[in-house]
C-alpha positions as CSV (number, residue, x, y, z in Angstrom):
1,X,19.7,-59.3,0.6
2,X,23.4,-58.0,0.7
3,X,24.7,-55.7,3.3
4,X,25.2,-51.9,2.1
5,X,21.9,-52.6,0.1
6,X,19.9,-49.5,0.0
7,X,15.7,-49.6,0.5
8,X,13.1,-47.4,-0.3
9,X,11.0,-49.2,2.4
10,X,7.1,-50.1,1.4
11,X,4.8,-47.4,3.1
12,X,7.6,-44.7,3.4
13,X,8.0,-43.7,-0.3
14,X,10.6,-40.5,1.2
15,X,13.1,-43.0,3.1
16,X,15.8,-44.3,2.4
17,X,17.5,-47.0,4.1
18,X,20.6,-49.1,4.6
19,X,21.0,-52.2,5.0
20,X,23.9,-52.9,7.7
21,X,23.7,-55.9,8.5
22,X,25.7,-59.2,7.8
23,X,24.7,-60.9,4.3
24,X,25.2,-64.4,6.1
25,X,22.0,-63.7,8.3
26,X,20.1,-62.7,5.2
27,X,17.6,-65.8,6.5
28,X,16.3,-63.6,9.2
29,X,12.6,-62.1,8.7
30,X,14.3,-58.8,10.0
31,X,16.9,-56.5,8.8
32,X,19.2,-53.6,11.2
33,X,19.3,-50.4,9.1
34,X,20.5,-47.0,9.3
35,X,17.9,-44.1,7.8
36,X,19.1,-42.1,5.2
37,X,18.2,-38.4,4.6
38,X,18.4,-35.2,2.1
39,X,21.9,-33.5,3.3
40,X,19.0,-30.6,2.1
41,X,17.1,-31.7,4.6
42,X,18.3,-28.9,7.0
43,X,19.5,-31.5,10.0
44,X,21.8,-29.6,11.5
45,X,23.3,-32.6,13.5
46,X,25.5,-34.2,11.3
47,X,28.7,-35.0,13.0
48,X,31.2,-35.9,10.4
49,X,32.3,-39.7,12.3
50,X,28.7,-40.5,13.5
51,X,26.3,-39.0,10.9
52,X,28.2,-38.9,7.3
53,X,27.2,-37.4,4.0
54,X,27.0,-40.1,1.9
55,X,26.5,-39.3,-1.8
56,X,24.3,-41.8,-3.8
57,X,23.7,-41.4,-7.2
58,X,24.8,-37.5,-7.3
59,X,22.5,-37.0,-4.1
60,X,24.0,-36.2,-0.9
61,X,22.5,-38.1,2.3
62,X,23.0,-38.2,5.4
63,X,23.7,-41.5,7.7
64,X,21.3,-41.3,10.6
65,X,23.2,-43.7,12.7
66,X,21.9,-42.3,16.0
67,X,18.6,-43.8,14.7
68,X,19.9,-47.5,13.5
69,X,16.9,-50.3,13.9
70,X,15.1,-53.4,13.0
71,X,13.4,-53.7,9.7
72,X,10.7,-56.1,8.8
73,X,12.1,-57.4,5.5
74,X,8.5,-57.5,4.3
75,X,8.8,-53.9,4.2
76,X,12.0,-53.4,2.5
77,X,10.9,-54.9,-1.6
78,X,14.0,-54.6,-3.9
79,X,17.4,-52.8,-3.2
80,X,17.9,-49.4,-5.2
81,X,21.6,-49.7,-5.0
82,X,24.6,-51.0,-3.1
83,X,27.0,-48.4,-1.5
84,X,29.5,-51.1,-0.1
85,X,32.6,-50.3,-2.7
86,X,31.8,-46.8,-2.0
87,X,30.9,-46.0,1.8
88,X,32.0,-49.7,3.4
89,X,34.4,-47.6,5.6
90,X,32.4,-44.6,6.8
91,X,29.3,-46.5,7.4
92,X,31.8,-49.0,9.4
93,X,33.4,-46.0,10.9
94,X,30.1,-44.2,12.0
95,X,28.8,-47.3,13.5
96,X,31.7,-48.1,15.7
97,X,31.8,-44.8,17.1
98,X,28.1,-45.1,17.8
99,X,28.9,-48.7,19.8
100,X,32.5,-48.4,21.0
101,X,33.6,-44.4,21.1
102,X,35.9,-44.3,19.1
């Protein structure tokens, strides 16, 4: 399990998920993960800093970082994809302006 790793978790066959957490506690039986959602979707509040498009494989999600949480890794199976080279900074960004502000 690598950080930036994206889930379509077991049970929820329309989510998306990403994995956010550090790769060095990849042990754990749990996993911290932002949703991901159609930018089609029609959520209206997407704020640039805290909720960014992020496009994956010519889709375009959004980061629902308001709504970060544990994951049971049994639910997660295999990773579609890793974002890391593409959205390391934004998902970085997003989630330190959810924790610190700024």
């Amino acid at each position: 399990m690598a950080r930036f790793d994206v889930y379509r978790p077991t049970g929820r066959p329309a989510s998306w998920l990403v994995d956010v957490q550090a790769g060095l506690l990849s042990d754990l039986e749990s996993r911290v993960g932002i949703p991901l959602v159609p930018a089609k979707s029609g959520r209206q509040d997407a704020i640039d800093r805290l909720m960014p498009v992020l496009t994956i494989d010519g889709q375009d999600f959004v980061l629902v970082t308001t709504d970060i949480a544990m994951v049971p890794t049994r639910l997660l199976g295999s990773p579609v994809t890793n974002i890391e080279a593409d959205h390391c900074d934004s998902i970085t960004a997003a989630m330190d302006f959810l924790f610190q502000g700024y």
